[in-house]
C-alpha positions in Angstrom: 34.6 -143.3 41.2 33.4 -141.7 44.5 36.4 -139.5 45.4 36.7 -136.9 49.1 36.3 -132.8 48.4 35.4 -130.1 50.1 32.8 -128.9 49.0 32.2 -125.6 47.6 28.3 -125.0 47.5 27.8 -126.6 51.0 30.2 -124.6 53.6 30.5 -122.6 56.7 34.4 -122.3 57.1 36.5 -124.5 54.8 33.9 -127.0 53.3 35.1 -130.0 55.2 32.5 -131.2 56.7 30.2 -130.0 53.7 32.3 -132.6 51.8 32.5 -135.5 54.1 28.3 -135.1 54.0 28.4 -135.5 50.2 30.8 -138.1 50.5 29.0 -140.3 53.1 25.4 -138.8 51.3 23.9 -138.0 55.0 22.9 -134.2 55.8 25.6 -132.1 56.4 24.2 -130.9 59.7 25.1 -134.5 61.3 28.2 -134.3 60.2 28.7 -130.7 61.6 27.3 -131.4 65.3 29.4 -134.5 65.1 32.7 -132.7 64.9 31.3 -130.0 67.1 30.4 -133.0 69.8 33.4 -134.5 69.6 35.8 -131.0 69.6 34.1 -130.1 72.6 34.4 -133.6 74.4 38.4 -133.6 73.1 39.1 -130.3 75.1 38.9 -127.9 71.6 42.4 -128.9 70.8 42.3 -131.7 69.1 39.5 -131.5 67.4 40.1 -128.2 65.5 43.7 -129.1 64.8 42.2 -132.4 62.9 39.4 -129.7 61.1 42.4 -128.1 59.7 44.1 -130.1 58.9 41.6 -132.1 57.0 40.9 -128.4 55.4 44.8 -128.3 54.9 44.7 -132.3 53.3 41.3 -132.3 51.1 41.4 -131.2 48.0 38.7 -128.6 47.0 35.7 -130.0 44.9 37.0 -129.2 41.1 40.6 -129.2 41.8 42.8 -131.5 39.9 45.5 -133.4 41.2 49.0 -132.7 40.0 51.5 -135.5 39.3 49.7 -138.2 38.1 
């Protein structure tokens, strides 16, 4: 079962988009100038509240979950 991380080999601040490349299995770089595309078109704010966020939400690769 294919399951959303951040990743922990691939990472320049919190993994995120490192593990949305291994998710989607494109190159992480796409996925970086993606979110850096669409931060800056957003005016910054929105876009770097959603990277944290999504840091905040994703579990890190080789965490378990808790409670089930």
């Amino acid at each position: 079962m294919k399951r959303l991380y951040r990743s922990r080999k691939d990472r320049r601040i919190l993994g995120v988009c490192g593990g949305l490349a291994e998710y989607f299995e494109v190159d992480p770089t796409l996925i970086r100038l993606a979110v850096a595309v669409t931060t800056v078109l957003t005016g910054f704010v929105p876009g770097i509240v959603l990277y944290i966020l999504a840091g905040v939400i994703m579990p890190e690769e080789g965490e378990t979950r808790s409670g089930s």
